[in-house]
C-alpha positions as CSV (number, residue, x, y, z in Angstrom):
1,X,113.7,154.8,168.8
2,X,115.9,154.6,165.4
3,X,119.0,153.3,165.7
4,X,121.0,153.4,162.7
5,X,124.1,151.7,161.4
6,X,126.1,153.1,158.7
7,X,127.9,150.3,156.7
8,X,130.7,150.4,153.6
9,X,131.2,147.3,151.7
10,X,132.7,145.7,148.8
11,X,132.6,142.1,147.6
12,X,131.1,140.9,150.8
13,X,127.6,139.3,149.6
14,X,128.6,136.0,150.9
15,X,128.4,137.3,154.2
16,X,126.1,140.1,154.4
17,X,123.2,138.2,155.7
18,X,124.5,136.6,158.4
19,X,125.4,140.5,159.1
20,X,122.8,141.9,158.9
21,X,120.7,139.2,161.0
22,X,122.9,139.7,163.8
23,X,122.4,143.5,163.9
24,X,118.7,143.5,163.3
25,X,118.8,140.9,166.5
26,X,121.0,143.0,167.8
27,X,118.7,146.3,168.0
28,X,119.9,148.2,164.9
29,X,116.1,149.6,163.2
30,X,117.7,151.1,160.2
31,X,120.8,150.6,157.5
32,X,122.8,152.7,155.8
33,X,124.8,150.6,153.4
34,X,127.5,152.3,150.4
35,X,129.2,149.6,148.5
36,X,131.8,149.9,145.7
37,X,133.2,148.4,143.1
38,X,131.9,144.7,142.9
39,X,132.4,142.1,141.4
40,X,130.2,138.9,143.6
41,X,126.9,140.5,143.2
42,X,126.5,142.4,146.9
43,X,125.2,145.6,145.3
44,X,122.5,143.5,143.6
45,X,121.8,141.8,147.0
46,X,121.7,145.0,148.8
47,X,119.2,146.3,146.0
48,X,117.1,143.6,146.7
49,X,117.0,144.4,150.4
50,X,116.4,148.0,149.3
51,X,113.1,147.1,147.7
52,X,112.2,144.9,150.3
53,X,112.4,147.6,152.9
54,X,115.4,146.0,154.4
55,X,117.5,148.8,154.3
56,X,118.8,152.0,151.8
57,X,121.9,151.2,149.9
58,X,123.8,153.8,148.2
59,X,126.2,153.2,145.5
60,X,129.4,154.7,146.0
61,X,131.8,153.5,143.1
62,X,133.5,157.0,142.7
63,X,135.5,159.1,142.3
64,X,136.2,159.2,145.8
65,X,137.7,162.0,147.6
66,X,141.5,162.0,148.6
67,X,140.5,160.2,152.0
68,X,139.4,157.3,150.2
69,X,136.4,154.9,149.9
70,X,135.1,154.9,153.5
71,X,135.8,158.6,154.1
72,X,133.6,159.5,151.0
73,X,130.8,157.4,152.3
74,X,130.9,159.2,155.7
75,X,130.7,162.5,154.0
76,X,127.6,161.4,151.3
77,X,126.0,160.0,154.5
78,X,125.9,163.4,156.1
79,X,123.8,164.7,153.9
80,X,120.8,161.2,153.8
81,X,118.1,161.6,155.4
82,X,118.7,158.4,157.4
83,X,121.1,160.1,159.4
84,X,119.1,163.5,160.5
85,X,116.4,161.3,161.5
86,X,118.4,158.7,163.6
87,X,118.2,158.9,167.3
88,X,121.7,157.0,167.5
89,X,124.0,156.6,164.9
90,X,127.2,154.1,164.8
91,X,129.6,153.2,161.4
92,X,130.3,149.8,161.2
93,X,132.4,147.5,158.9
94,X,131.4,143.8,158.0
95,X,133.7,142.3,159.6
96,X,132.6,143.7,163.4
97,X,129.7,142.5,164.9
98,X,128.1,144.5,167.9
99,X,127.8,141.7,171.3
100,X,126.1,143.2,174.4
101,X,126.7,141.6,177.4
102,X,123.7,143.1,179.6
103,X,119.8,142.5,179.6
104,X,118.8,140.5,176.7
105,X,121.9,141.0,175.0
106,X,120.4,144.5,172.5
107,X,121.3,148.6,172.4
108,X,118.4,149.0,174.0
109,X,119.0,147.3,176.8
110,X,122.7,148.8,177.2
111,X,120.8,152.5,176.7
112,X,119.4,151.7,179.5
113,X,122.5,150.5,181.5
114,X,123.8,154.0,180.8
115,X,121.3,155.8,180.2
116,X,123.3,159.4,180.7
117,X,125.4,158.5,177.5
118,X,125.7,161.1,174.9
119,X,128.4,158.0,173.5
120,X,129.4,154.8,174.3
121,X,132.5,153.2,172.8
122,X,132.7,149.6,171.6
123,X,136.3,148.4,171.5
124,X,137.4,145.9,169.4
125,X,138.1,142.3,170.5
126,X,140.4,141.1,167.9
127,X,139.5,137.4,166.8
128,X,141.7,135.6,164.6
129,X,141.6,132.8,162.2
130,X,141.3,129.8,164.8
131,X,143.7,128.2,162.5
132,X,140.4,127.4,159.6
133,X,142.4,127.0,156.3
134,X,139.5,127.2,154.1
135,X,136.0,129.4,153.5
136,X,133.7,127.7,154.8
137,X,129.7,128.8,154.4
138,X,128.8,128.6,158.0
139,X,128.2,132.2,160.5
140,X,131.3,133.6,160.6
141,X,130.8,134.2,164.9
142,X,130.1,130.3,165.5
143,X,133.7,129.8,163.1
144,X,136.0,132.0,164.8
145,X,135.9,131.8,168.7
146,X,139.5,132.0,169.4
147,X,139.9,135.9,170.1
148,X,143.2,138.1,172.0
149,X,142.8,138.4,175.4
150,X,140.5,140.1,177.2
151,X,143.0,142.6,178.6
152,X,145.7,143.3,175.9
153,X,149.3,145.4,176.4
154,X,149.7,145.6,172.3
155,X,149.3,146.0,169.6
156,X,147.8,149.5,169.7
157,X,145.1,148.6,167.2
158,X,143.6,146.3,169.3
159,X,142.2,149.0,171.7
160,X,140.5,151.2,169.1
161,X,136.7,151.6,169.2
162,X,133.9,152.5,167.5
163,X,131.0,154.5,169.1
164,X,127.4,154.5,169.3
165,X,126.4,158.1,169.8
166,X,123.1,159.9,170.5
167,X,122.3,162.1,167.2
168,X,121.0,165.1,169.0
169,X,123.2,167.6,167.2
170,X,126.3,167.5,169.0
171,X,128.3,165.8,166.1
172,X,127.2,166.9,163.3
173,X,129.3,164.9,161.0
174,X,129.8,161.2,160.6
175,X,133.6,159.5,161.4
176,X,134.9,156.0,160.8
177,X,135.7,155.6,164.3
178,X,133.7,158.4,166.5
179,X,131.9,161.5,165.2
180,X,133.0,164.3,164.5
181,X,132.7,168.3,163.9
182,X,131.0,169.0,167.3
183,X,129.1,171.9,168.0
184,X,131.4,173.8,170.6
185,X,128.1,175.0,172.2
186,X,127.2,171.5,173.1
187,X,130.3,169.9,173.9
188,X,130.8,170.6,177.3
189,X,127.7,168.6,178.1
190,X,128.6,165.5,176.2
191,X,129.2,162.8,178.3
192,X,131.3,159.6,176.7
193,X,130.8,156.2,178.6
194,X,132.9,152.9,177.8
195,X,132.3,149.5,177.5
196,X,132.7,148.7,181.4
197,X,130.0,151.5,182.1
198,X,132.7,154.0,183.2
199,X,132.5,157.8,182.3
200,X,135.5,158.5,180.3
201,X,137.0,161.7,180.5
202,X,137.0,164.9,178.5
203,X,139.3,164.5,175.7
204,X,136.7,161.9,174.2
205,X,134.5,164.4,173.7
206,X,136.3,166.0,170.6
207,X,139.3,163.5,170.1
208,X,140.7,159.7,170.5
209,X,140.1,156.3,168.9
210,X,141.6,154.1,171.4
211,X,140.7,152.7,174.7
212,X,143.1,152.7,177.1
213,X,145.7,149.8,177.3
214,X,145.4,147.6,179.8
215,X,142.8,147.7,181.2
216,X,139.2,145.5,180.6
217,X,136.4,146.7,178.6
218,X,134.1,145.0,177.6
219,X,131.8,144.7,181.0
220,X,128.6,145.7,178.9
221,X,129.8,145.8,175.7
222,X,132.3,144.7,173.0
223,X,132.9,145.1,169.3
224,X,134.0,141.9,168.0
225,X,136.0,142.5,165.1
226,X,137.1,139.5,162.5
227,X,139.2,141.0,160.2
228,X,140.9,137.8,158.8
229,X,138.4,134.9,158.7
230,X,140.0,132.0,156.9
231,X,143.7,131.5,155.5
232,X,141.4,131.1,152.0
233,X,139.1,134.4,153.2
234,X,142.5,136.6,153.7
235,X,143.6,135.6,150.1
236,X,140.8,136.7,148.9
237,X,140.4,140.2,151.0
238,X,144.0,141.1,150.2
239,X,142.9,141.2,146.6
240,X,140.2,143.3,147.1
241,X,142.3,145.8,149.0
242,X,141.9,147.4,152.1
243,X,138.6,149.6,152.9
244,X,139.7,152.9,153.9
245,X,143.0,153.0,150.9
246,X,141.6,150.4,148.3
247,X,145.0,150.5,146.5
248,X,147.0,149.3,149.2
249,X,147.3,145.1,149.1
250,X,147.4,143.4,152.7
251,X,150.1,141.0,153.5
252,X,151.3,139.4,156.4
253,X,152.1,141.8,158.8
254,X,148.4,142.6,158.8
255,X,147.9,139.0,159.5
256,X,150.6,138.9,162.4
257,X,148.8,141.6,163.8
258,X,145.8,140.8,164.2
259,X,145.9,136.7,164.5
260,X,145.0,136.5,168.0
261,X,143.6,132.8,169.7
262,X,144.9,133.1,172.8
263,X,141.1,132.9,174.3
264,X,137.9,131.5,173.7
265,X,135.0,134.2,173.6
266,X,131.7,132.7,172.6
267,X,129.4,135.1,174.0
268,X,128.4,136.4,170.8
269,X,126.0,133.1,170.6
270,X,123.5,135.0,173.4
271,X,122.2,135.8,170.2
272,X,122.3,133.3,167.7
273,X,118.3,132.0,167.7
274,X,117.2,135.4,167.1
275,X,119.9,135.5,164.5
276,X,119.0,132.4,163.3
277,X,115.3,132.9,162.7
278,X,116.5,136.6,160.6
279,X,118.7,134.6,158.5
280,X,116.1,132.2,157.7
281,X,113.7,134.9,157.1
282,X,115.9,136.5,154.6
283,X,117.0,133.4,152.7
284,X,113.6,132.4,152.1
285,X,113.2,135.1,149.7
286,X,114.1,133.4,146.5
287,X,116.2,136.1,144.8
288,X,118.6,136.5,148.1
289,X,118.6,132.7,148.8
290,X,120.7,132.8,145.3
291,X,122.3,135.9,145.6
292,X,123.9,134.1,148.1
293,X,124.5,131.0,146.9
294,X,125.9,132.5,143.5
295,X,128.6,135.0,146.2
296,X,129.9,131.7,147.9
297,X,130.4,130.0,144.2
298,X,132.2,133.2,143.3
299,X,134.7,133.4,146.5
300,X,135.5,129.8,145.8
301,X,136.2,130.6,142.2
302,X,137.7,133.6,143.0
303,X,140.2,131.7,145.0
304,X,141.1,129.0,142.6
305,X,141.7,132.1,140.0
306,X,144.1,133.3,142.4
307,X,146.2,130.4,143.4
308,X,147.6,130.8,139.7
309,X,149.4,134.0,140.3
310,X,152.2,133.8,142.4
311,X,151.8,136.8,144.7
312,X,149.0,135.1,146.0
313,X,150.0,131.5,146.1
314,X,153.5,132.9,148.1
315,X,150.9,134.8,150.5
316,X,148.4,131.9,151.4
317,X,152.0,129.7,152.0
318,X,153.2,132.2,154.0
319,X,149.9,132.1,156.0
320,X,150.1,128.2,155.9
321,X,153.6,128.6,157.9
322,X,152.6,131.5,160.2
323,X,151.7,130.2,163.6
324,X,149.0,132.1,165.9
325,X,150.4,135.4,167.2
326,X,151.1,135.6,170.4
327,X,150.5,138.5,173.2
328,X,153.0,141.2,174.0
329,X,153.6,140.9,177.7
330,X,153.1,144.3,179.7
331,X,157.2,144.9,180.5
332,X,157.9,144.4,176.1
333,X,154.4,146.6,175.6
334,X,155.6,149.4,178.1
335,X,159.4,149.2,175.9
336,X,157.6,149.8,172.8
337,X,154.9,152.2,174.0
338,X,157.8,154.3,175.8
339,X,159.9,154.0,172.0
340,X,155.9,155.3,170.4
341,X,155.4,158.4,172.5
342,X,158.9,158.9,172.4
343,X,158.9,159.2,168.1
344,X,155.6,161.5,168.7
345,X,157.1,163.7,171.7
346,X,158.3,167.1,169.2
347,X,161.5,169.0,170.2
348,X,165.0,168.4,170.5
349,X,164.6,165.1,173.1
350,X,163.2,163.0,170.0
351,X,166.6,163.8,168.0
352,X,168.0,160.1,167.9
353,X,171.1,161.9,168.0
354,X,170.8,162.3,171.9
């Protein structure tokens, strides 16, 4: 069984190992990898990978497409012939690291926990910066354990997903979050399972992103997403720009939103000794081993570079000041999800004249 996963990148050779370890542990056979634009040497590591049979990495420096970096990639990745012979397909970012909670912890073992599944949605745990001021060269899952909790009202982000799906021609294009184009002959019998194991219901089949609030999901199976790292890390990703609109810096309300600690989620480490013994293997090949080394030279260089230009320097002190965020309790999330559907509800009853 191929299962593939289907990865954009930029400027993330520092942590791409310990990435890809996990998901090889993790089931994933095959890897689709685009990256763009770099400047730390992951496209050289990701050749390297390439001619060790690793994986297939595509360069995807541009132009890109009015949907940006990642929505080009989907659409070149239509077209490989990595995805038409996939038996399951799911896009991933660096930053997210598949964690199974069932059998020994691998997609196979949750195919087999639901093994009706057409999709299966993996929502996002959002962990946050556990309050690490600087990079650090240690696995970015054993760094960051505080996470938001397990059932969150808000902020809506927090419930979005990604999906494993079964590649048998139902979709037959690639999405960041879910597939999509399906084949309105095939629909009907799609069947979309979550995280807990329950069946969702129709509308997943040809639309949605979110899970619903409220409500646990992660039974079998959870996403967990670090999209900050460090106070030093977030410096360093708002200069390269975010991954769908490159052009568009991050600042501190994506930090606020996302700087969850509220629990303590080590789960992930089911998997650490086979992740362990992947990274090993990988390192030991002497071109990666200083690939690697060279990426966590540059991201410490790249840091000091940056603390001379103010924008930066104002952004890592506002980070320094910014305490952990803290949940939205359900009576505030209800208030600001009633004010959301309210801005999105067309006719006259969303005139704020009324």
């Amino acid at each position: 069984m191929k299962i593939l996963a289907v990865l954009t990148v930029r400027n993330e050779a520092a942590y791409l190992l310990e990435w890809l370890a996990h998901h090889r542990a993790v089931g994933i056979t095959d890897f689709l990898v685009f990256s763009n634009d770099c400047d730390d040497g992951t496209d050289l590591m990701l050749d390297r990978l390439a001619e060790m049979g690793r994986l297939t990495h595509v360069r995807n420096d541009g132009p890109h497409d009015k949907g940006g970096i990642q929505f080009t990639a989907m659409k070149r990745a239509d077209n490989r012939p990595e995805v038409a012979a996939a038996d399951w397909i799911i896009t991933l970012d660096a930053d997210e690291f598949i964690n199974i909670h069932v059998g020994d912890h691998t997609l196979p073992a949750l195919l087999a926990a639901l093994p009706e599944a057409s999709a299966i949605t993996l929502t996002w745990r959002l962990f946050g910066s556990s309050d690490i001021i600087r990079y650090e060269d240690r696995p970015v899952t054993e760094q960051f354990t505080g996470a938001a909790p397990a059932v969150i009202y808000w902020p809506w982000r927090a419930s979005m997903f990604k999906t494993l799906f079964r590649n048998d021609g139902t979709y037959r294009k690639l999405g960041i979050h879910r597939p999509r184009n399906p084949d309105p002959d095939h629909l009907h019998s799609a069947r979309w399972f979550d995280g807990e194991g329950r069946e969702l219901p129709p509308q997943f089949r040809s639309r949605q992103i979110f899970s619903p609030f409220g409500r646990p999901n992660y039974g079998l199976a959870q996403l967990n997403h670090y999209p900050l790292g460090s106070m030093e890390n977030f410096v360093l990703k708002a200069d390269r720009g975010r991954a769908v609109h490159g052009a568009d810096m991050l600042d501190l309300d994506y930090w606020v939103e996302r700087n969850y600690n509220t629990e303590t989620d080590t789960s992930i480490a089911a998997l650490a000794p086979r992740r362990d013994a992947a990274l090993r293997a990988l390192k030991s090949d002497p071109r990666l081993g200083a690939l690697h080394d060279a990426a966590v030279a540059w991201r410490k260089a790249r840091f000091d570079a940056l603390m001379q230009d103010e924008p930066f320097r104002a952004l890592f002190g506002r980070l320094l000041q910014t305490p952990p965020s803290r949940p939205v309790l359900p009576d505030a999330a209800r208030l600001l999800l009633h004010h959301a559907r309210r801005a999105h509800a067309p006719g006259p009853a969303n005139d704020p004249r009324r």
